[in-house]
C-alpha positions in Angstrom: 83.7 86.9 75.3 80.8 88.8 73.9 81.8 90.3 70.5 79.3 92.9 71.2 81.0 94.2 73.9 84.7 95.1 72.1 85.1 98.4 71.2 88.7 100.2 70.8 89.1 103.2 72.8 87.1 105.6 70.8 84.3 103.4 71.4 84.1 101.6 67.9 82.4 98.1 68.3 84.1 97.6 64.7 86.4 95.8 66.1 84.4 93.0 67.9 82.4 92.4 64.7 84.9 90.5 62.5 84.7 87.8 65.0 80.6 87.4 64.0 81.8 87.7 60.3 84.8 85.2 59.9 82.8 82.5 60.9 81.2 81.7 58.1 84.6 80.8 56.4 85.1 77.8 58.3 82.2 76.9 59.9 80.3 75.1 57.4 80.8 72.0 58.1 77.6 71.0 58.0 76.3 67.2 58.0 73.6 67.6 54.9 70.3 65.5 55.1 69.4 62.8 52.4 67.0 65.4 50.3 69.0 68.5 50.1 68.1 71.6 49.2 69.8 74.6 47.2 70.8 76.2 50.2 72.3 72.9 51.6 73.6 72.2 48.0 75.3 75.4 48.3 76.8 74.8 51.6 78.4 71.3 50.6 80.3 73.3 47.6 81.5 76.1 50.1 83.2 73.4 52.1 84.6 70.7 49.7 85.6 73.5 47.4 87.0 76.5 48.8 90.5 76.2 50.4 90.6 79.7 50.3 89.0 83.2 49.2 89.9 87.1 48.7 87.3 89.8 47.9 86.4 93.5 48.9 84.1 94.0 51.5 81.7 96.6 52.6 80.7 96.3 56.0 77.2 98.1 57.4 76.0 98.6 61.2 71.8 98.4 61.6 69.8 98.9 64.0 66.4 97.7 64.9 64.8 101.2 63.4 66.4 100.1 60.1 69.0 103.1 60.8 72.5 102.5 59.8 74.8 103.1 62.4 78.6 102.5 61.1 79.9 102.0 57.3 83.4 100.1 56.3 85.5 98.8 54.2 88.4 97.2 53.1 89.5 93.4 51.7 89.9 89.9 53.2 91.5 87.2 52.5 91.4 83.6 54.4 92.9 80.3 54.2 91.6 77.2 55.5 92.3 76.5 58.0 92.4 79.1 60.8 94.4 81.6 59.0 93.0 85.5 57.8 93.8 88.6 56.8 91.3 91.0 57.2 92.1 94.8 56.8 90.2 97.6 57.0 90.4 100.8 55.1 87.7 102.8 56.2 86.2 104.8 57.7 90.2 104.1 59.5 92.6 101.9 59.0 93.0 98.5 61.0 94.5 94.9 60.2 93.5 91.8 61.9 95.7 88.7 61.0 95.3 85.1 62.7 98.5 83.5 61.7 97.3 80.5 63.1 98.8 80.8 66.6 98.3 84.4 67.2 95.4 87.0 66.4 97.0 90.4 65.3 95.5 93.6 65.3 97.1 96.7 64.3 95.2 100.2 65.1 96.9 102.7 62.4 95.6 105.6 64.1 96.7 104.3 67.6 99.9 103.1 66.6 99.2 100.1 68.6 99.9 96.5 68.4 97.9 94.1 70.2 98.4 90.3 70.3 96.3 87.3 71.8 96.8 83.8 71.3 94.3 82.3 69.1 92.9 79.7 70.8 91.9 82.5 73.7 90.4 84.7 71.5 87.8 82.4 69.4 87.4 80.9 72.1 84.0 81.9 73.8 82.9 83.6 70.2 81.1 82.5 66.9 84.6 82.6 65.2 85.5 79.4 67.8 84.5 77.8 64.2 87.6 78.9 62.8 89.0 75.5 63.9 86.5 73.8 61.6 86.1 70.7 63.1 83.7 68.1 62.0 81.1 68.6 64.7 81.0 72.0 65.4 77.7 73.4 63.2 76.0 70.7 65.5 75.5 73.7 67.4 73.6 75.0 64.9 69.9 74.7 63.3 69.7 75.0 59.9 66.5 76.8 58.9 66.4 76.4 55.5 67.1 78.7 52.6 64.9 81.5 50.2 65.8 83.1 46.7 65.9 86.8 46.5 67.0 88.8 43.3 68.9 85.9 42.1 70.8 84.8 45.2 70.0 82.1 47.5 70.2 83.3 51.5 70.8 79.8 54.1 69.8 80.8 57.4 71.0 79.2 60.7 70.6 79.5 63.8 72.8 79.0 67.0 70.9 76.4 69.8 72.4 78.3 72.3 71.5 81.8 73.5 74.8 82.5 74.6 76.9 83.4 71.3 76.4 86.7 70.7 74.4 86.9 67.8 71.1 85.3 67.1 70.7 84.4 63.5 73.2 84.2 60.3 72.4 84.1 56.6 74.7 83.6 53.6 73.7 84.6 50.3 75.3 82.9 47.5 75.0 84.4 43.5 75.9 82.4 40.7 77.4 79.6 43.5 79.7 82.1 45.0 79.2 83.6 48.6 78.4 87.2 48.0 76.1 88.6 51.0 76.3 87.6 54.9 74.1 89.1 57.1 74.2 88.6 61.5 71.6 89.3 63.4 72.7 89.6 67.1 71.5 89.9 70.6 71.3 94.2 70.8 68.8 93.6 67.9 71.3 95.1 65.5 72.3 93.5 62.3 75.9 93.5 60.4 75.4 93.1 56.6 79.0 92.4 54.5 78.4 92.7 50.8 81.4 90.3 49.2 82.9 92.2 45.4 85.4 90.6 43.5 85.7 87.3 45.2 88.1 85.0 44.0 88.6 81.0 45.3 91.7 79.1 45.3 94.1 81.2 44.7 97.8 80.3 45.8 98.9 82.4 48.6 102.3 82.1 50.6 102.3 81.3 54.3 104.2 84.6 54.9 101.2 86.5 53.6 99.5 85.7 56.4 102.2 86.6 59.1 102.1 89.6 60.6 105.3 91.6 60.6 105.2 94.8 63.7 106.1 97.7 62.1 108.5 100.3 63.5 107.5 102.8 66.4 104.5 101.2 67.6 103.5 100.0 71.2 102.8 96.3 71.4 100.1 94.9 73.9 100.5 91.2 74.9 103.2 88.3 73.9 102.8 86.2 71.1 102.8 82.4 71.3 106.3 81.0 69.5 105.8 78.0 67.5 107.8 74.7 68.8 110.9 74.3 66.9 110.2 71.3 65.1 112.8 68.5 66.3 115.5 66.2 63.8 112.9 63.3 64.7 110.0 65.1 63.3 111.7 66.0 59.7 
């Protein structure tokens, strides 16, 4: 599945592009070499230190002229591991919620529902990493990492050609992820700015359950969790 390629059925690619952005929640499992740098320093915090994270994004579209194409916005909130909330406000209001079997998203406008199991979706795209396992950034080349204006950007690199997007930086300020920017194969680029993050904050497993509201057409059957057995408790 090329991320590039989803678009709802005014055409919006928006919603294709959380699938390049989530990644970088989970993904960074990266085995770090002996002389580390900040960027890699960086990275090994992200992962042995955030369980989970909530912040306001803004979302901007870019193409090779430097033009911007689309603007958004909203909040996100994740949980490690495989679980998100990711909701945008505008420029119209969606949600997109992986409750860990099932990838929700709600169009407002639409008054749709579609569902996919999660495994099928992440599948074939960058957010495969959701899963987090220990070997998936092998994958990956990282290229190092640069100070800007008082945030240090990591840049990677997928080894294969085939993912959708071409390069990824992270900018961290003051420790905390703050900037992501994707680079992918239409020569466009998706920058997210992060505002108000918070780590580690308790959150309830039914905050990341999607409940179907009333008078809304549902596309696709959910996966049902196995009933766990007397054995198992």
């Amino acid at each position: 599945m090329n991320t590039d390629c989803v678009v709802d059925e005014s055409g919006q690619p928006l919603k294709g592009r959380w699938l390049l952005v989530l990644l970088v929640f989970f993904a960074v499992n990266m085995a770090l070499a002996d002389e580390a740098d900040d960027g890699q320093i960086l990275l090994h915090a992200f992962v042995d230190e955030m369980q989970s994270m909530s912040a306001r994004f803004e979302q901007s579209l870019i193409d090779a002229n430097g033009d911007v194409l689309e603007t958004s916005s909203g909040t996100v909130d994740i949980r490690r591991p495989g679980r998100f909330r990711w909701a945008y406000a505008e420029p119209y209001e969606q949600l997109l919620v992986a409750d860990g079997l099932n990838v929700w998203s709600y169009d407002v406008d639409l008054a749709q529902v579609t569902v996919k199991p999660q495994a099928d979706v992440l599948s074939n795209t960058p957010a495969l990493l959701l899963g987090g396992s220990d070997n998936v950034l092998s994958d990956f080349d990282y290229l190092g990492s640069f100070e800007d204006r008082g945030t240090v950007w990591v840049r990677l690199r997928p080894k294969k050609s085939d993912r959708g997007f071409s390069k990824v930086e992270l900018g961290f300020t003051d420790g905390t992820l703050s900037r992501m920017m994707f680079d992918d194969t239409l020569e466009q680029t998706t920058l997210i700015a992060l505002l108000d993050v918070t780590t580690n904050e308790r959150k309830d497993d039914n905050f990341f359950e999607f409940v179907m509201p009333d008078d809304v057409d549902l596309v696709g059957r959910p996966i049902l969790a196995e009933p766990v057995s007397a054995a198992d408790r």
